[in-house]
C-alpha positions, 0 to 999 in steps of 0.5 A: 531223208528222215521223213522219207524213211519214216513214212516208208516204215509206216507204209511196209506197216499198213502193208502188213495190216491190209495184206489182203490187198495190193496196198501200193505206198507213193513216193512222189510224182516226177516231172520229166521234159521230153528234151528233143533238142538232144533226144534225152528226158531231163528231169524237171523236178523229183531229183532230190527225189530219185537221190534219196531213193537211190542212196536208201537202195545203194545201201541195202543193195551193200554197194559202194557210196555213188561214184559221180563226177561232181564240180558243185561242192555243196552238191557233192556234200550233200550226197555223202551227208545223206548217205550217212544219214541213211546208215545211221537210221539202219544202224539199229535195224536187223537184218529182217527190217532191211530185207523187207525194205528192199521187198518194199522197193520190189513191190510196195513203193511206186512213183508217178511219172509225168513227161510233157513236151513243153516246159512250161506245162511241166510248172502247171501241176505243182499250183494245186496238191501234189500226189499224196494229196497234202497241200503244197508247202508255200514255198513249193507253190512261189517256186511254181508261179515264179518258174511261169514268168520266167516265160519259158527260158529253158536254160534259166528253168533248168538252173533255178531248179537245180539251185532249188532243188540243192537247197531243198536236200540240204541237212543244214537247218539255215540252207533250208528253204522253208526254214528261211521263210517261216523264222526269217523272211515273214517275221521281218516283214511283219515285225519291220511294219509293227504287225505280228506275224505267224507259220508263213501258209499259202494264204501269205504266198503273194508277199512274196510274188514279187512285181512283174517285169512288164509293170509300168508303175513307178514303184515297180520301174524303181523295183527293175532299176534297183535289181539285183540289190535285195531288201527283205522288206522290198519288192523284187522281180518276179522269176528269176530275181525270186531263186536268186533272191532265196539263193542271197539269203540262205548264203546271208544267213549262213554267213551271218550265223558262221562269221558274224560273232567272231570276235566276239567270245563273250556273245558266243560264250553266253550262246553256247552255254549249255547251262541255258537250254530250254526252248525260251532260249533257243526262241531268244537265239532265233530272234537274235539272229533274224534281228542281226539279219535284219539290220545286216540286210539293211547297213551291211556292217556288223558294227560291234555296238550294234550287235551287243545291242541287238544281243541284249535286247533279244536276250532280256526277254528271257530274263524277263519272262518265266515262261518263253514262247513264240507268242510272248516273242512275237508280242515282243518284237512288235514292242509297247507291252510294259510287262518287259523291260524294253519295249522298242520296236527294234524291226520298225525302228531298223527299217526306218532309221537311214544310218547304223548310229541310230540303232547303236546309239539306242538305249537297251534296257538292262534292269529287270521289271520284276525281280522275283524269286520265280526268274532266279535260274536266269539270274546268271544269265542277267549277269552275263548281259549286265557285264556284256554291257558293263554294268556291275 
């Protein structure tokens, strides 16, 4: 919603700048599917699309917030954070700024409509640009492959992309899908084979195309058999087992950072410490909870040992280092570099083990490799993981 807005702010600018000409802004394209069945147009992608444009309208227009009857919860949800989001980004606008966007909606915005007969034509469009002519997220273009080998199944179609489509107009960081696959999914891939890894593009998209229902190779027959238990690091089936798939991890994920440190005040004491700030930290609480991911995902158990483990092994390198970034973590996760107090492979080492004792019994380094006076700031933070672990 924020960008939305934003890049109608600066579309009613460039309007103003070109008035000489009849400058048009485009919102997005929407695919529609002439339903003949019931003689209606189902809106095959562009709902969260037309949402948001119509929330933005209901409030210059001073309208109540939309009356629908909504089963979905999380649906329901959604709408009103949106709304409120939108009143928010009016809050500091006067009247002139919201007059002239609803001149915008009259005169300056316009969508493409697309209607096609059969469902499957409707998913060809998305595999090159969309309309403003920027590349497709990675994840757009898995949608898009995945929704062809669904073969067609009209009602399944339907289902997934409204699952997706709740999920893509979520305002929780975790339920967010490229989120998931940018900081989580890829990073175990590639940490779990001692590989680094970087920003998930389109060049990546075929780790996650899955295996084809219509293979005969042992692998994908033991992949088919196995459906519909997931592991990050395994293969799936390609369709719908991918939206299902998205669906168990964004809820995985969501449980884990909601439910997992119950119990565990000390940990969350230490996490919401507002004295550790700083972006160093929030990469260690990142990659704490993709690590905790990735053994969950693995044993299913959150065994206490485990976690304070895992918490203490994301949370030295910040005592480590003076400086954090993606890069020093990425380095990290893969292990081996003798500049850090521990240097396991935690990933590799989770994706081999067979058993939860084979992680919890580990040893995490807790002693500095470098003392020195530069690291001072985190030293309150060392004396959290030393008394975490016991050691005076």
């Amino acid at each position: 919603m924020s960008e939305l807005l934003n890049d109608i702010n600066d579309a009613m600018i460039k309007r103003k700048e070109n008035s000489n000409i009849d400058f048009k802004y485009r919102v997005g394209t929407i695919l529609l599917h002439n339903n003949d069945i019931d003689n209606t147009m189902d809106v095959i992608d562009g709902q969260q699309r037309i949402v948001s444009l119509l929330l933005i309208l209901k409030y210059l227009e001073d309208c109540d917030f939309i009356q629908m009857n909504l089963e979905n919860k999380s649906t329901q949800y959604n709408l009103y954070t949106n709304y409120v989001f939108v009143k928010d980004w009016f809050a500091l606008k006067d009247d002139a700024d919201k007059n002239a966007m609803r001149d915008a909606f009259k005169v300056l915005l316009e969508v493409v409509v697309i209607t096609v007969n059969k469902l499957g034509e409707a998913f060809q469009l998305f595999d090159s640009q969309n309309s403003r002519g920027k590349s497709l997220y990675p994840h757009d273009l898995l949608k898009a492959y995945h929704l062809r080998e669904m073969n067609d199944d009209l009602f399944e179609m339907k289902r997934v992309v409204e699952m997706w489509e709740n999920w893509d107009s979520s305002h929780h960081e975790w339920n967010d899908i490229e989120y998931l696959f940018n900081s989580y999914l890829f990073p175990i891939i590639n940490w779990a084979e001692n590989n680094p890894t970087h920003i998930f593009t389109i060049n990546d998209i075929d780790v996650f195309k899955g295996v084809k229902s219509t293979e005969i190779y042992p692998y994908a027959l033991r992949t088919i058999k196995a459906m519909p238990v997931y592991q990050i690091t395994e293969p799936f089936i390609a369709g719908k087992d991918f939206f299902l798939m998205v669906d168990y991890y964004l809820a995985l994920l969501n449980y884990l950072k909601s439910n997992a440190l119950r119990g565990f005040d000390d940990i969350k004491n230490i996490i919401e410490n507002k004295s550790y700030n700083g972006t160093g930290f929030e990469n260690c609480k990142e990659l704490f909870y993709c690590i905790l991911l990735c053994y969950y995902d693995r044993f299913k158990n959150l065994d206490s040992k485990v976690i304070r483990k895992l918490f203490s092994w994301a949370f030295m390198i910040r005592v480590d280092m003076k400086t954090l970034s993606h890069k020093t973590i990425n380095k990290y996760a893969i292990g081996g570099d003798s500049s850090y107090s521990n240097r396991i492979s935690m990933f590799y080492k989770i994706l081999h083990s067979m058993k939860p004792n084979q992680i919890s019994n580990l040893n995490i380094e807790i002693t500095r490799i470098n003392d020195s006076a530069q690291k001072e700031k985190w030293n309150p933070l060392y004396k959290d993981i030393k008394q975490l672990n016991g050691i005076d």
